[in-house]
PAVEX-233582 format. One record per residue (C-alpha): residue in three letters; x, y, z. Coordinates in Angstrom, 3 decimals. Layout:
BEGIN
<pt residu="ala" xx="X" yy="Y" zz="Z"/>
...
% end
This chain:
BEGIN
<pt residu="unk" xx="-72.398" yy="136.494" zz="10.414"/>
<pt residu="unk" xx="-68.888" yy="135.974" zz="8.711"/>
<pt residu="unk" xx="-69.286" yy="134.081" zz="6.067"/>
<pt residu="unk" xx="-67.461" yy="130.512" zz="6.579"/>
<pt residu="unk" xx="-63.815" yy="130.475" zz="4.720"/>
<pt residu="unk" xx="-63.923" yy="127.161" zz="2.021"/>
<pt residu="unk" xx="-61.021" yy="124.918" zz="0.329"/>
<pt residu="unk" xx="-61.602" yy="126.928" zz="-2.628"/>
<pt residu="unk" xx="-60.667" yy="130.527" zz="-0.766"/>
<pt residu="unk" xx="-57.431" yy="128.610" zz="0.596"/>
<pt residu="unk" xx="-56.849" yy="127.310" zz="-3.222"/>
<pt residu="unk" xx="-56.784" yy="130.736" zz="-4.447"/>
<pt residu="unk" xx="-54.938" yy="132.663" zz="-1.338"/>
<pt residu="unk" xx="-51.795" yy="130.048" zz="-1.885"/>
<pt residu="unk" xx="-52.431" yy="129.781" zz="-5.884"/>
<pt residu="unk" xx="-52.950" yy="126.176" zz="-6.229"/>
<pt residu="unk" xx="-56.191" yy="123.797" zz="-7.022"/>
<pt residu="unk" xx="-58.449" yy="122.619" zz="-4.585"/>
<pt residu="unk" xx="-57.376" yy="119.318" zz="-5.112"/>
<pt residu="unk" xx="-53.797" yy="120.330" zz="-4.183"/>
<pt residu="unk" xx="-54.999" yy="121.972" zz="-0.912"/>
<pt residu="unk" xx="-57.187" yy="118.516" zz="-0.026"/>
<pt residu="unk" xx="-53.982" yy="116.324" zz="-1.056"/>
<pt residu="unk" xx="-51.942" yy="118.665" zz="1.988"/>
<pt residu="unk" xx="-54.057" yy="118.810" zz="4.927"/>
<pt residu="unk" xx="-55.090" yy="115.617" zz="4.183"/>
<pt residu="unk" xx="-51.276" yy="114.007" zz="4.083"/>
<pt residu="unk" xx="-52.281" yy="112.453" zz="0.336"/>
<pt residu="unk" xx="-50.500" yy="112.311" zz="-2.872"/>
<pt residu="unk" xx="-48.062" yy="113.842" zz="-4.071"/>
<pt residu="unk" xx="-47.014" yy="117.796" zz="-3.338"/>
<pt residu="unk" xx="-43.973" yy="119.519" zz="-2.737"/>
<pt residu="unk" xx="-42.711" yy="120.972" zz="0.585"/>
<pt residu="unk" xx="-43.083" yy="124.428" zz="-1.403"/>
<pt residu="unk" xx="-46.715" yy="123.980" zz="-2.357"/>
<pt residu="unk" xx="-47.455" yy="122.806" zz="1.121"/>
<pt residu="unk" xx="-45.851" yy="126.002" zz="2.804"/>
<pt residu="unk" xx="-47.975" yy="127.962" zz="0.649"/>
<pt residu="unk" xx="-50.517" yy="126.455" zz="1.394"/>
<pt residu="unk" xx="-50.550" yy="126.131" zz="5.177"/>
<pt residu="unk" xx="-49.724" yy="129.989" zz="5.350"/>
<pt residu="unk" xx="-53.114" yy="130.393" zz="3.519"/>
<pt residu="unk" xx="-54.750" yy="128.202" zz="5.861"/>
<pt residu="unk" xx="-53.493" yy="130.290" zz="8.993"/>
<pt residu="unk" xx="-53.890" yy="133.562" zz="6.956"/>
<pt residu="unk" xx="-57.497" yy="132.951" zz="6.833"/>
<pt residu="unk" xx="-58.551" yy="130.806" zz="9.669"/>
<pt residu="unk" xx="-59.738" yy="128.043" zz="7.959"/>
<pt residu="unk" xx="-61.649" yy="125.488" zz="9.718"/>
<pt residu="unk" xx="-62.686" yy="122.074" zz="7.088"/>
<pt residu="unk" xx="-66.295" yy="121.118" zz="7.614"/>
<pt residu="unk" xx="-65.770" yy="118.037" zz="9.238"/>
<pt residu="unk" xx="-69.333" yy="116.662" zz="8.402"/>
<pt residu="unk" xx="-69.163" yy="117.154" zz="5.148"/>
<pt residu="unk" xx="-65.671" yy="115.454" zz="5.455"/>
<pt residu="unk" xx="-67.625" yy="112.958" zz="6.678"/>
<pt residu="unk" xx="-70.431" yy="112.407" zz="4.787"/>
<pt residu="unk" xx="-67.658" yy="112.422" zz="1.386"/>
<pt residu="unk" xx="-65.091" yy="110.047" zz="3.332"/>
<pt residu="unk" xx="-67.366" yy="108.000" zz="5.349"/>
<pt residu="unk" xx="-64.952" yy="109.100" zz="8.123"/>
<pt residu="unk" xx="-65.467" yy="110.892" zz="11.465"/>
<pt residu="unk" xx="-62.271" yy="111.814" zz="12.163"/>
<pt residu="unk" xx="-63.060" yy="110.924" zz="15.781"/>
<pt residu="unk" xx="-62.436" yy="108.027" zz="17.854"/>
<pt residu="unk" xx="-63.350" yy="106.484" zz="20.969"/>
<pt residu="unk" xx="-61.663" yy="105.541" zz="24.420"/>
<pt residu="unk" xx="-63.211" yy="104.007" zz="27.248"/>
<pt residu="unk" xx="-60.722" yy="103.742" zz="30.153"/>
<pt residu="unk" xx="-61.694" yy="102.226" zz="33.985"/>
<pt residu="unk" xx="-60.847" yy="105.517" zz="36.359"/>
<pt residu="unk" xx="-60.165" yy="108.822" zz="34.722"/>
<pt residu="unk" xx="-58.568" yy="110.100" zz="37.668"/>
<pt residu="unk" xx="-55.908" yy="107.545" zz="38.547"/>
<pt residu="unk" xx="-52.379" yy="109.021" zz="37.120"/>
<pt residu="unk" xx="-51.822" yy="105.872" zz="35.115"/>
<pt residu="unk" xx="-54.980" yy="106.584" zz="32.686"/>
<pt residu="unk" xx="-54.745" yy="110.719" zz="32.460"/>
<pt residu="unk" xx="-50.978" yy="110.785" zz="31.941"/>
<pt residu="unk" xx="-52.339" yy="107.786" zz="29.112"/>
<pt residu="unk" xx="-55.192" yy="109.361" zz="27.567"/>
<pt residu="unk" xx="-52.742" yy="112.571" zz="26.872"/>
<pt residu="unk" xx="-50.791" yy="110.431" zz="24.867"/>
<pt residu="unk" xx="-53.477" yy="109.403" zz="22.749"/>
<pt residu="unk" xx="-54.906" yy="112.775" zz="22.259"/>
<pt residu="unk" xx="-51.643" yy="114.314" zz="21.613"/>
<pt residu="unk" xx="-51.319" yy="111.574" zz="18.589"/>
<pt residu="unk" xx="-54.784" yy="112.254" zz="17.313"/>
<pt residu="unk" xx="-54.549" yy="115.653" zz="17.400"/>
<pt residu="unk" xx="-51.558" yy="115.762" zz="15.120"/>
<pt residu="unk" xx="-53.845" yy="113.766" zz="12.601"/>
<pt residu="unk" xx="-56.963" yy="116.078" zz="13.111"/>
<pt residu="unk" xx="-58.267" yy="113.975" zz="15.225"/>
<pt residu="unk" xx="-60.859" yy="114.105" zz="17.969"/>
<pt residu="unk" xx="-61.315" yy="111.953" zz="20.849"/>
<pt residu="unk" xx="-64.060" yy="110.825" zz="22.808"/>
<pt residu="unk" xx="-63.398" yy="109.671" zz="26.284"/>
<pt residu="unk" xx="-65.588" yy="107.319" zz="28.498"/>
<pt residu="unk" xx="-64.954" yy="106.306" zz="32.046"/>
<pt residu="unk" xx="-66.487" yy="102.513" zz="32.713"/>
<pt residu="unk" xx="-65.604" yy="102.601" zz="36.274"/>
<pt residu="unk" xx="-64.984" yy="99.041" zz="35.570"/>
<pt residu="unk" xx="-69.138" yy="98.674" zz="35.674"/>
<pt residu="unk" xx="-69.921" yy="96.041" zz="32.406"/>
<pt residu="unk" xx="-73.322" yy="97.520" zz="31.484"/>
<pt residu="unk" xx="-71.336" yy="101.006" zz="31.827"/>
<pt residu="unk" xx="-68.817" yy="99.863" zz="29.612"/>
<pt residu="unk" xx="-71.227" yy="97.674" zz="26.649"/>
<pt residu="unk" xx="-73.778" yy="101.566" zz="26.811"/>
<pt residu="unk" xx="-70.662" yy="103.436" zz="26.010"/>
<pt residu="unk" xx="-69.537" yy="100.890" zz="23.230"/>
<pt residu="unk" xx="-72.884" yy="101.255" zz="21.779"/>
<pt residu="unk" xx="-72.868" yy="104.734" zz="22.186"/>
<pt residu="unk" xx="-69.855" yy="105.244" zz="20.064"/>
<pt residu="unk" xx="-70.233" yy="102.286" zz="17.315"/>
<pt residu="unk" xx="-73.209" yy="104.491" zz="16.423"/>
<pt residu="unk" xx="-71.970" yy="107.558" zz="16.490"/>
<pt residu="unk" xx="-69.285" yy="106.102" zz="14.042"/>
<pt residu="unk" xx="-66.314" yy="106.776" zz="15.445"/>
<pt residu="unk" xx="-63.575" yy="105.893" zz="13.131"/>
<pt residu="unk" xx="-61.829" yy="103.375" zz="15.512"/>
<pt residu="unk" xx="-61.594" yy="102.346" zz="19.266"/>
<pt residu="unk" xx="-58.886" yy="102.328" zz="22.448"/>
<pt residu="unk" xx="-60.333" yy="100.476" zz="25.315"/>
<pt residu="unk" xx="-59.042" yy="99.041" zz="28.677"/>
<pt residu="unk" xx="-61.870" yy="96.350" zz="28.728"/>
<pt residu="unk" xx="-63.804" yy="95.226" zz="31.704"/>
<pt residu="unk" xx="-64.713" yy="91.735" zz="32.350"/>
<pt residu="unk" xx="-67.074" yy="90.817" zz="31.022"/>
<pt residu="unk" xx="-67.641" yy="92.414" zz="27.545"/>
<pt residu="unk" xx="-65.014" yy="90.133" zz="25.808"/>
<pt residu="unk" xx="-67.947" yy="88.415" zz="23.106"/>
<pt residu="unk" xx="-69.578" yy="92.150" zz="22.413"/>
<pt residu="unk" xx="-65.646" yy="93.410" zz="21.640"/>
<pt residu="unk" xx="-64.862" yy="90.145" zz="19.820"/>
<pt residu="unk" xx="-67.838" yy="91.275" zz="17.603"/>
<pt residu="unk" xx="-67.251" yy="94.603" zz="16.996"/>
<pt residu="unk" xx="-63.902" yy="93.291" zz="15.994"/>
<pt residu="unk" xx="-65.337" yy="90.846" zz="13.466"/>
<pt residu="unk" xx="-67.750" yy="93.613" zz="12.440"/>
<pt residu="unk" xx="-64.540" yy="95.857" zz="10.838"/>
<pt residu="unk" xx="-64.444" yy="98.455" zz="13.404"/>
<pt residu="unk" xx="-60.480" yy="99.100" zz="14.250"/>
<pt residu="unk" xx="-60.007" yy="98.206" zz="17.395"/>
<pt residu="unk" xx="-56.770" yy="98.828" zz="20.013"/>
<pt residu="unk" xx="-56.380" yy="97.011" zz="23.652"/>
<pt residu="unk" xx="-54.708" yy="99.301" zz="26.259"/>
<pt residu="unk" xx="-53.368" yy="98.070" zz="29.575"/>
<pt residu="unk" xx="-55.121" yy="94.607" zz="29.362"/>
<pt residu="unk" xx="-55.771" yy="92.066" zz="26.780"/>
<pt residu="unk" xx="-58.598" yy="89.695" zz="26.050"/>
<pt residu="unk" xx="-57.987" yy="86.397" zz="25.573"/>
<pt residu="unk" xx="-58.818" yy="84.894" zz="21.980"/>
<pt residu="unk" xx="-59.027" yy="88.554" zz="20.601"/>
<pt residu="unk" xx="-56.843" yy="89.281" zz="17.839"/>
<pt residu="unk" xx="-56.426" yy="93.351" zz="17.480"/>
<pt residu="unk" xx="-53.059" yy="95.225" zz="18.202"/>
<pt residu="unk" xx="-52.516" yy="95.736" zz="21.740"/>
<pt residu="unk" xx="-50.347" yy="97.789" zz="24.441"/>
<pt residu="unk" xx="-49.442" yy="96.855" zz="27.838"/>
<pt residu="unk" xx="-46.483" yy="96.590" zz="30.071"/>
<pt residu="unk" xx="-44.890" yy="93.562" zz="31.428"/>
<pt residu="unk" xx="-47.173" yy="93.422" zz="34.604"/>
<pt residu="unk" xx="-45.355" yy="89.558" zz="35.771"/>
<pt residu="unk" xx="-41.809" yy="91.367" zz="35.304"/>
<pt residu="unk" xx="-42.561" yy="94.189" zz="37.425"/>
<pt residu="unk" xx="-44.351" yy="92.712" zz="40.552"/>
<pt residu="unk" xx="-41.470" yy="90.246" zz="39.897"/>
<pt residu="unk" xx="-38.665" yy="93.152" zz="40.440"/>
<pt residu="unk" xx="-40.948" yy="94.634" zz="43.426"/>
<pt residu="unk" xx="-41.283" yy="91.411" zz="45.476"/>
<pt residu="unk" xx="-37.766" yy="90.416" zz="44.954"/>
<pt residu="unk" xx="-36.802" yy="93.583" zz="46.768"/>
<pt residu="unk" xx="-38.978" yy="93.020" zz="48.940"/>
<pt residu="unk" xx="-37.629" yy="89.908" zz="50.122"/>
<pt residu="unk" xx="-34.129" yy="90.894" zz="49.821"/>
<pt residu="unk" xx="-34.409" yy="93.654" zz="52.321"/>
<pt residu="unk" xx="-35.110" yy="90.760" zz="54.549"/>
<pt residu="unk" xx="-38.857" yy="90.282" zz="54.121"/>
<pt residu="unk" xx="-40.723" yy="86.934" zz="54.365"/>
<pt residu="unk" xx="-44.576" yy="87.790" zz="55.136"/>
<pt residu="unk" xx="-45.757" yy="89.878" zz="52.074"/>
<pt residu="unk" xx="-49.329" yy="90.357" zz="51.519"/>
<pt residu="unk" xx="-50.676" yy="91.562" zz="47.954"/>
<pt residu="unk" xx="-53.936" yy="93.347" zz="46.820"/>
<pt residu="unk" xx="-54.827" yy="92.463" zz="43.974"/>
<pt residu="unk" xx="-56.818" yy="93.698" zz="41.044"/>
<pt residu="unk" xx="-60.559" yy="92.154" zz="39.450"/>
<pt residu="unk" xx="-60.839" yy="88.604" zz="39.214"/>
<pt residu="unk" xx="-60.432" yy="88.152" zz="35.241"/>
<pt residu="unk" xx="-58.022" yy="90.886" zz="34.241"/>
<pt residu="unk" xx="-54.952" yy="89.936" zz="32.882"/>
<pt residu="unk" xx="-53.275" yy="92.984" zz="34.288"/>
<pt residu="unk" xx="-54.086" yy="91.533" zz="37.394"/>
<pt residu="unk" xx="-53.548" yy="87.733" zz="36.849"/>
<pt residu="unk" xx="-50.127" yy="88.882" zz="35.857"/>
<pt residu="unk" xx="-48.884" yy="90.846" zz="38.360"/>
<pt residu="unk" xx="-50.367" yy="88.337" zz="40.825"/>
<pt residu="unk" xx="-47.959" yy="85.513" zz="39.105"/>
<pt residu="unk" xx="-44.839" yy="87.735" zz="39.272"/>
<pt residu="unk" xx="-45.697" yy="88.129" zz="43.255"/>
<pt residu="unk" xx="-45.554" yy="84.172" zz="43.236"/>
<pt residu="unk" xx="-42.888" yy="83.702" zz="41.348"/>
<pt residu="unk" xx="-41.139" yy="86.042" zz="43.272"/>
<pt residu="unk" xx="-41.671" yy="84.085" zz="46.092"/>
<pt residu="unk" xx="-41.286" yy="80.326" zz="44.353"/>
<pt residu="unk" xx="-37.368" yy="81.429" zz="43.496"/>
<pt residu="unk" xx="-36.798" yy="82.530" zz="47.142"/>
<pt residu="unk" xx="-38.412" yy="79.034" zz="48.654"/>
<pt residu="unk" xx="-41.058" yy="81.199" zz="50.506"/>
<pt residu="unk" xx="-44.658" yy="79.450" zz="51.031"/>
<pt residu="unk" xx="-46.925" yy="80.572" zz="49.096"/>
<pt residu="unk" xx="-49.657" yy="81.795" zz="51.969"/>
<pt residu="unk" xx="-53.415" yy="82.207" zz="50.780"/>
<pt residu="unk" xx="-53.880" yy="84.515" zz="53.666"/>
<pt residu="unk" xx="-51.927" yy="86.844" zz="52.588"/>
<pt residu="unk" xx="-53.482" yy="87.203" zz="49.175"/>
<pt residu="unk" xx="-56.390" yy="89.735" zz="49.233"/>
<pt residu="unk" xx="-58.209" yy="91.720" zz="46.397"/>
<pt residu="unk" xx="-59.224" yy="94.810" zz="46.334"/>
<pt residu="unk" xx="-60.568" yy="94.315" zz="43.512"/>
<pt residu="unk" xx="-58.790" yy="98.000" zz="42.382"/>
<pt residu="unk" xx="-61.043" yy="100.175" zz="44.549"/>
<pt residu="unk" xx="-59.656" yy="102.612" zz="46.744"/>
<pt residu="unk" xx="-62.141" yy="101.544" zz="49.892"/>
<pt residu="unk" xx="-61.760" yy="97.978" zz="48.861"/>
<pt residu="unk" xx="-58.066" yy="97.680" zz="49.731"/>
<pt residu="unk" xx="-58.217" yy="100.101" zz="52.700"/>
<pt residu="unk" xx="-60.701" yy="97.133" zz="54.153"/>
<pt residu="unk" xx="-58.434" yy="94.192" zz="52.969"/>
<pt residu="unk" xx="-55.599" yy="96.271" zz="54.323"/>
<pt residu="unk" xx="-56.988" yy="96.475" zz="57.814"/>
<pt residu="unk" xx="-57.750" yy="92.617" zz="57.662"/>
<pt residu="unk" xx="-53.739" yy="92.172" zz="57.199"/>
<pt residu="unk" xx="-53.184" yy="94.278" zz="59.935"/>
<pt residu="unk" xx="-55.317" yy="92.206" zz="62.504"/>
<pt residu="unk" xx="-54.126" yy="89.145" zz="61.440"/>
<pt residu="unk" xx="-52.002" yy="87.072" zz="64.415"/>
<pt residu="unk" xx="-49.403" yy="87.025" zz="62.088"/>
<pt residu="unk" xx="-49.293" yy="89.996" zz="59.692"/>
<pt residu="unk" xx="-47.210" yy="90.467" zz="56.969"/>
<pt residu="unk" xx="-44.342" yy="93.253" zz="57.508"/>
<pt residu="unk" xx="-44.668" yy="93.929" zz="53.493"/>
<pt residu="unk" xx="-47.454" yy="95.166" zz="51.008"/>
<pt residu="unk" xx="-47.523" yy="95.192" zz="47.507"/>
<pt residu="unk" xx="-50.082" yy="96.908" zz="46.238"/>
<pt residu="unk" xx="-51.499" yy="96.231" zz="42.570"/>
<pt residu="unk" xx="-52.309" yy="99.968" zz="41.282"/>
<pt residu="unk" xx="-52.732" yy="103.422" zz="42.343"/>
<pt residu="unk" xx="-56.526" yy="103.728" zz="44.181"/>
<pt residu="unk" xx="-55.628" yy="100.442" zz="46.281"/>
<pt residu="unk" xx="-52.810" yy="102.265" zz="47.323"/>
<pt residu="unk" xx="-53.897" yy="105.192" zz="48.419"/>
<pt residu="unk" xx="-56.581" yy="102.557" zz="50.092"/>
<pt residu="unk" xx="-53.795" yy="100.999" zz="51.735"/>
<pt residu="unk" xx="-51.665" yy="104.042" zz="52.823"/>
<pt residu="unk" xx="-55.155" yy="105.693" zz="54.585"/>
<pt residu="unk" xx="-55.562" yy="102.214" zz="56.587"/>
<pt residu="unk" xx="-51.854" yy="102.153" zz="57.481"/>
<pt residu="unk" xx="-52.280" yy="106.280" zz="58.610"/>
<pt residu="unk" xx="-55.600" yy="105.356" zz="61.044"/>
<pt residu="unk" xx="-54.058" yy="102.695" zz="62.545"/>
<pt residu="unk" xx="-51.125" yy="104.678" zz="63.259"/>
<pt residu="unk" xx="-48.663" yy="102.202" zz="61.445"/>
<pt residu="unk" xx="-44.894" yy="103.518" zz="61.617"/>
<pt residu="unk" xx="-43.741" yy="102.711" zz="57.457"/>
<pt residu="unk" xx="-41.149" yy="101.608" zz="56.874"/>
<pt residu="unk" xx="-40.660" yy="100.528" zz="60.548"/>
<pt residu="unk" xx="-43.562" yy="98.758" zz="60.920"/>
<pt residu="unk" xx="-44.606" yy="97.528" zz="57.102"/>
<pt residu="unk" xx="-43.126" yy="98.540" zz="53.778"/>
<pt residu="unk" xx="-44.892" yy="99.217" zz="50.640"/>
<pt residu="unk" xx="-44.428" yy="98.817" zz="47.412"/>
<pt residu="unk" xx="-47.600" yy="100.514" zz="44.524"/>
<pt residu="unk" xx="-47.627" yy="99.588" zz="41.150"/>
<pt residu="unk" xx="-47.897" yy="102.721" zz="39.181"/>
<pt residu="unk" xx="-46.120" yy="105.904" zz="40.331"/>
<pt residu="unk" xx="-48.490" yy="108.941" zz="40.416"/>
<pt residu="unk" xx="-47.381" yy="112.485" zz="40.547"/>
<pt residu="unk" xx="-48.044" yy="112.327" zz="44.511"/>
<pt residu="unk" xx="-45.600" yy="109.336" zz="45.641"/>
<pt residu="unk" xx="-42.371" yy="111.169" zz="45.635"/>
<pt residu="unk" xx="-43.619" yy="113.717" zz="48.226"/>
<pt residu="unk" xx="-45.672" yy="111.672" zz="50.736"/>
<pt residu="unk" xx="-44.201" yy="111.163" zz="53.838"/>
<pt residu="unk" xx="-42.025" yy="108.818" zz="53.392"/>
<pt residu="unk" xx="-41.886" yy="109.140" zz="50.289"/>
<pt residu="unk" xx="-43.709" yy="106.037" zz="48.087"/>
<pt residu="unk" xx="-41.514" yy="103.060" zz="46.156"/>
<pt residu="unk" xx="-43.798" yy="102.180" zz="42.924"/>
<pt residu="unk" xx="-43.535" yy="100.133" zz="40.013"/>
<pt residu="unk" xx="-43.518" yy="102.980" zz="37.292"/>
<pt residu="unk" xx="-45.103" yy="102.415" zz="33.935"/>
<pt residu="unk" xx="-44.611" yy="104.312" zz="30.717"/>
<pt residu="unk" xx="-48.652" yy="105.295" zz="30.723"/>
<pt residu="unk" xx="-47.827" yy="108.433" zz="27.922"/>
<pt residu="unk" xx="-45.335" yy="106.072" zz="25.754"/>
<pt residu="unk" xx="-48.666" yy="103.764" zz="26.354"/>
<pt residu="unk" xx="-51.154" yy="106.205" zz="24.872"/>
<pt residu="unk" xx="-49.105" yy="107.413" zz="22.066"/>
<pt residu="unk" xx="-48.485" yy="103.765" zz="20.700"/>
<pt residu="unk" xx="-52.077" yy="102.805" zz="20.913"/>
<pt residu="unk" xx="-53.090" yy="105.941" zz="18.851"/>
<pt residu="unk" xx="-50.285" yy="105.278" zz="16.417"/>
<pt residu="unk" xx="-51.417" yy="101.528" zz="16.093"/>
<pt residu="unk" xx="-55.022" yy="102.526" zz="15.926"/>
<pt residu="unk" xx="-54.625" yy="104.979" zz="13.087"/>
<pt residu="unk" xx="-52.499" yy="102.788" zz="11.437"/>
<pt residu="unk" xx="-55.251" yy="100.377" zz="11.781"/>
<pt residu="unk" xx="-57.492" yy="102.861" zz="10.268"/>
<pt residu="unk" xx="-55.959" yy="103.903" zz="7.424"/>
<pt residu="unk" xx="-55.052" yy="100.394" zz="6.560"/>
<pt residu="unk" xx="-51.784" yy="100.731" zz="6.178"/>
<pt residu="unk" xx="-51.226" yy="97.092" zz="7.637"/>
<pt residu="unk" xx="-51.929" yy="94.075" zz="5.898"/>
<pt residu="unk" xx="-54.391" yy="91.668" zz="6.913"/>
<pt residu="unk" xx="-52.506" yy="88.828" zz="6.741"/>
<pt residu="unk" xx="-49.910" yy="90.693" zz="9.074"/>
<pt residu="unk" xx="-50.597" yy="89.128" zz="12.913"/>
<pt residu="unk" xx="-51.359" yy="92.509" zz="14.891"/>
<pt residu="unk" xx="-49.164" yy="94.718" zz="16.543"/>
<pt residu="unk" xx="-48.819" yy="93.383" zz="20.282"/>
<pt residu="unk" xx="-46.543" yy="96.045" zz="22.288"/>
<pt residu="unk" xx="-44.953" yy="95.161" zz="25.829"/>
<pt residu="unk" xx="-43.605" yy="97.987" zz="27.183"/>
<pt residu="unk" xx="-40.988" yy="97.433" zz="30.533"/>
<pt residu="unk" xx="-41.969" yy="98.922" zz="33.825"/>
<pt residu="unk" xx="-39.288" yy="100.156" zz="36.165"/>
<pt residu="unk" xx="-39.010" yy="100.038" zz="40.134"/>
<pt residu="unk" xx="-38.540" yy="103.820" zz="41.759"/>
<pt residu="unk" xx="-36.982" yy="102.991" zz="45.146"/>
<pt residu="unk" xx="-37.904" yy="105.717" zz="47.805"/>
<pt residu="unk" xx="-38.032" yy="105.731" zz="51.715"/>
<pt residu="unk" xx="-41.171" yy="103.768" zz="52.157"/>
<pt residu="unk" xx="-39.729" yy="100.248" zz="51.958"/>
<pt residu="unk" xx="-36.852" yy="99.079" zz="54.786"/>
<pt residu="unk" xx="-34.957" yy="96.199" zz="56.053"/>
<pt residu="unk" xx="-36.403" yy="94.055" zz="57.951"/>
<pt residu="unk" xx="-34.087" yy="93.229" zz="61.187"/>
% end
């Protein structure tokens, strides 16, 4: 076996101390851009690898951290979680992902899981449910980021879009294509993400003078079977709405596969509107009209925040970082007047 390449071979390979090669690929101190040329050719030269547990072990850090999301394969949390690992990997970081499937003893096992494995920090799109066991981890020192959703009474930096705004902008369009019955699926009971975009469908509808109908509020409680069920409910209604607006991805793909079975002519027969806008909704047929969201630019500013909040770079007395990003409606063909 090779024997394992060490700071000190890098030291001598670019000429400089030890301590020099630990200030550069550690981003520490002082150095000049020379010294750090020399001293990343060395690194390449030779392959090095650092011993991360040893790293650890000195710095009491990982160099890891954690991220528990609700549904890995939804477009809105892959195209996010490669935006934080992008981040961390430019900091020699490694990340640990979870998928809660929005279950609460899921979620609290993989919180556990990673407080003691000592991850170095957190990014979490909470499920109801865990808000005290969070609100303690907080208090306990961990660094701690909010994706997507916030939790009320929680004070740690946080990164979401403005959910009211766009069902707001979706609704509106909605009703001025001529629309007056439009249902909405919404999300779990208790999410802000969803309490939010449910309020921008109302107040949508409040500025139009349109009733605000409790029959044609539904959740499907983000779960792809869920809204295809609620869906079909619309759809044998006496009077049915002519108009869905769906409150993320898996509902509407829900939606959409109810609307195909029952042989539902869109945009003839009912528009529909999805909040997020996954790789697929530009070539179904007709093409999909989504509320887009910056999930990358999400991911990257969570990392950024969360290392920040590692390295302790801000203040305690500074209130933390709360970043609303603004969705944007993508108008396609699957959305028309109504006559």
């Amino acid at each position: 076996m090779a024997e394992r390449i060490t700071l000190k071979d890098v030291a001598k390979e670019a000429g400089v101390s030890p301590t020099i090669v630990s200030r550069v690929l550690n981003n520490y101190g002082s150095f000049s851009e020379e010294t750090k040329s020399k001293v990343l050719k060395a690194v390449k030269k030779l392959n090095y690898k650092p011993d991360t547990i040893a790293q650890s072990l000195r710095t009491k850090h990982t160099k890891a951290i954690g991220v528990i999301i609700s549904d890995v394969v939804t477009f809105f949390f892959t195209n996010l979680v490669r935006g934080i690992e992008d981040v961390a990997s430019q900091s020699n970081y490694s990340v640990i992902l979870c998928n809660s499937d929005e279950d609460l003893i899921k979620e609290r096992e993989y919180l556990s899981a990673l407080y003691e494995r000592g991850v170095d920090g957190l990014i979490i799109s909470p499920s109801p449910g865990n808000d005290s066991y969070l609100k303690k981890l907080a208090r306990g020192g961990i660094p701690l980021v909010l994706v997507d959703r916030r939790i009320r009474g929680l004070k740690v930096p946080t990164v979401t879009v403005d959910n009211e705004a766009g069902a707001y902008e979706a609704v509106s369009y909605l009703i001025n294509l001529g629309h007056k019955r439009i249902g909405i699926i919404t999300g779990l009971k208790g999410v802000t993400t969803s309490e939010e975009r449910l309020a921008g469908y109302k107040k949508a509808l409040k500025e139009n003078h349109l009733p605000e109908d409790p029959e044609l509020i539904k959740s499907g409680e983000y779960r792809r079977e869920k809204a295809k069920e609620v869906t079909e409910k619309f759809l044998k209604m006496k009077n049915p709405p002519t108009a869905l607006f769906v409150s993320n991805e898996p509902m509407t793909n829900g939606a959409l596969l109810a609307l195909r079975e029952n042989k539902v002519k869109i945009p003839e027969e009912m528009s529909i509107i999805g909040f997020d806008d996954p790789v697929w909704a530009p070539i179904t047929n007709p093409s999909l009209t989504c509320v887009s969201q910056p999930s990358y630019s999400i991911g990257t500013l969570a990392c950024q925040s969360l290392l920040k909040e590692i390295k302790g770079t801000i203040r305690s007395k500074t209130p933390p970082e709360d970043i609303v990003l603004k969705p944007k409606l993508v108008t396609r063909e699957s959305c028309g007047k109504r006559v």
